[in-house]
SERO-223942 format. One record per residue: x, y negated, z negated of N, C-alpha, C in turn. Coordinates in steps of 0.1 Angstrom, whole numbers, plus 5000, padded with zeros to 4 digits. Atoms other than C-alpha are relative to their C-alpha. Layout:
N
nc1, nc2, nc3, cac1, cac2, cac3, cc1, cc2, cc3
X, Y, Z, X, Y, Z, X, Y, Z
...
This chain:
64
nc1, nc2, nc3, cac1, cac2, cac3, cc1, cc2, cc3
4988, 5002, 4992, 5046, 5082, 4785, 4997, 5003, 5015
5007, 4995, 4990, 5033, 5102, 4815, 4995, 4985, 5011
5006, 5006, 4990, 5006, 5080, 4823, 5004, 4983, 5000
4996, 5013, 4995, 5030, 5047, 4820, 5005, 5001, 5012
4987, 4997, 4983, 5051, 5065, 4849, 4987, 4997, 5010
5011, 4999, 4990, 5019, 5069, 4866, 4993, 4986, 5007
5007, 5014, 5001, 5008, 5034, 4863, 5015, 4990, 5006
4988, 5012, 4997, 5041, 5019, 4873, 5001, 5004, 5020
4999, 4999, 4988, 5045, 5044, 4903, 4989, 4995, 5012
5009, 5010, 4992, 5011, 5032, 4914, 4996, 4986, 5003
4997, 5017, 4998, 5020, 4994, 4912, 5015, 5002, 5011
4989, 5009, 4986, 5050, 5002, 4937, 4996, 5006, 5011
5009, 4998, 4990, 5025, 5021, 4962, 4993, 4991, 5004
5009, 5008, 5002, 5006, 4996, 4955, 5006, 4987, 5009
4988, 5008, 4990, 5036, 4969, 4967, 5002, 5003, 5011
4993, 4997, 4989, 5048, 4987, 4989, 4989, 4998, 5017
5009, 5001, 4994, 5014, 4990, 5007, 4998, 4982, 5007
5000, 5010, 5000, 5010, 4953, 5005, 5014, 4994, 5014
4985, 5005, 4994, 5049, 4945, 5021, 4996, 5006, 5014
5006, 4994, 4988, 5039, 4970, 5049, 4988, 4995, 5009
5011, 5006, 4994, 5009, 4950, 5059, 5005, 4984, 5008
5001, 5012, 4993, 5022, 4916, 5058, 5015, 5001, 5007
4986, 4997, 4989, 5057, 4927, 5077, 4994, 5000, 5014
5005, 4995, 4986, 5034, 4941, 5105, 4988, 4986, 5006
5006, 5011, 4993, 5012, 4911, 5106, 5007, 4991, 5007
4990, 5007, 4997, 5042, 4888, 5103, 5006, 5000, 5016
4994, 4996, 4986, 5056, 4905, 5133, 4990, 5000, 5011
5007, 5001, 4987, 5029, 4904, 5157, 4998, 4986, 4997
5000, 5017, 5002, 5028, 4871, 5150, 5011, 4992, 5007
4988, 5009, 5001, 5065, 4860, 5151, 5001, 5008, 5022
4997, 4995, 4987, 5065, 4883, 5186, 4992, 4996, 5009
5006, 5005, 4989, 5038, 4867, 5205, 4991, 5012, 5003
5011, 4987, 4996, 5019, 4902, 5213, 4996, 5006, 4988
5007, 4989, 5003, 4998, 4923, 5196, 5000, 5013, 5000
5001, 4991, 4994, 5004, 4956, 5204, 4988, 5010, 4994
5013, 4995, 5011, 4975, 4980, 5196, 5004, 5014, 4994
4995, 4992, 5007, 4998, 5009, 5189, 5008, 4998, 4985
4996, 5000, 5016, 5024, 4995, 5161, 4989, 4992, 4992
5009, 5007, 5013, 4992, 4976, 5146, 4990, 5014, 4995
5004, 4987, 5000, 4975, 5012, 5147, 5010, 5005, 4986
4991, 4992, 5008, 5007, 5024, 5131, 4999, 4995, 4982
4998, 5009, 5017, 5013, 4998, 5101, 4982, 5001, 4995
5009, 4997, 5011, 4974, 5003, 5092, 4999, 5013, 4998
5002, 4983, 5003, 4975, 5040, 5093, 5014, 5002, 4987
4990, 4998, 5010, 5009, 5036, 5069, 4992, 4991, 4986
5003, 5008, 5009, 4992, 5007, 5049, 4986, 5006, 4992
5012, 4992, 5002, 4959, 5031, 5045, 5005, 5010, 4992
4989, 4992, 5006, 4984, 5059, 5034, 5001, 4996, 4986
4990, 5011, 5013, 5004, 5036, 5007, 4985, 4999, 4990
5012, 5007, 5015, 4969, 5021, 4991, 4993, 5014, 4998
5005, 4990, 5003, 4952, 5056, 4993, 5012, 5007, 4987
4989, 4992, 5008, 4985, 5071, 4972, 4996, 4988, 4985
5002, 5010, 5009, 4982, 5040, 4950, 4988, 5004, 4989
5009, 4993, 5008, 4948, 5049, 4941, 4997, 5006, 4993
5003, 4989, 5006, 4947, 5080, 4932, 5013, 5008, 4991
4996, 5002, 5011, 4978, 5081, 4915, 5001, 4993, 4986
5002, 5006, 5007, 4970, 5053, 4894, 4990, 5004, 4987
5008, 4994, 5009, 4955, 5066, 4860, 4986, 4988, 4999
5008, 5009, 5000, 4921, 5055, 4852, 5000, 4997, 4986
5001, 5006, 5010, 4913, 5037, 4824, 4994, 5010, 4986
5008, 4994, 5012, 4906, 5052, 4790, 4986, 4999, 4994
5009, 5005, 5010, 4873, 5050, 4770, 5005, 5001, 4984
4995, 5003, 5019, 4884, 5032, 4733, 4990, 5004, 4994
5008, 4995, 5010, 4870, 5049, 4705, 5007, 5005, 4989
């Protein structure tokens, strides 16, 4: 039970990481600039999110 919570919360780090990336792309895009601080920002949150993902994410069992 545990490690389904664990496996679910790491699929919405997991999303969420993802949504966080292409919002910040999206937007330097849809804005015309670049900026080198919010693209700084959104990968240092997007780095965050998939790091959390990671390492909450159970690993796999060995069947036996």
């Amino acid at each position: 039970m545990n490690r389904e919570r664990r496996k679910l919360i790491g699929n919405i780090f997991g999303d969420a990481a993802k949504y966080t990336l292409t919002v910040g792309v999206i937007g330097g895009i849809l804005s015309g600039k670049l900026a080198s601080l919010p693209s700084l920002t959104v990968g240092a949150i997007f780095l965050a999110l998939a790091s959390l993902a990671y390492y909450v994410t159970p690993k796999d069992r060995e069947e036996g």
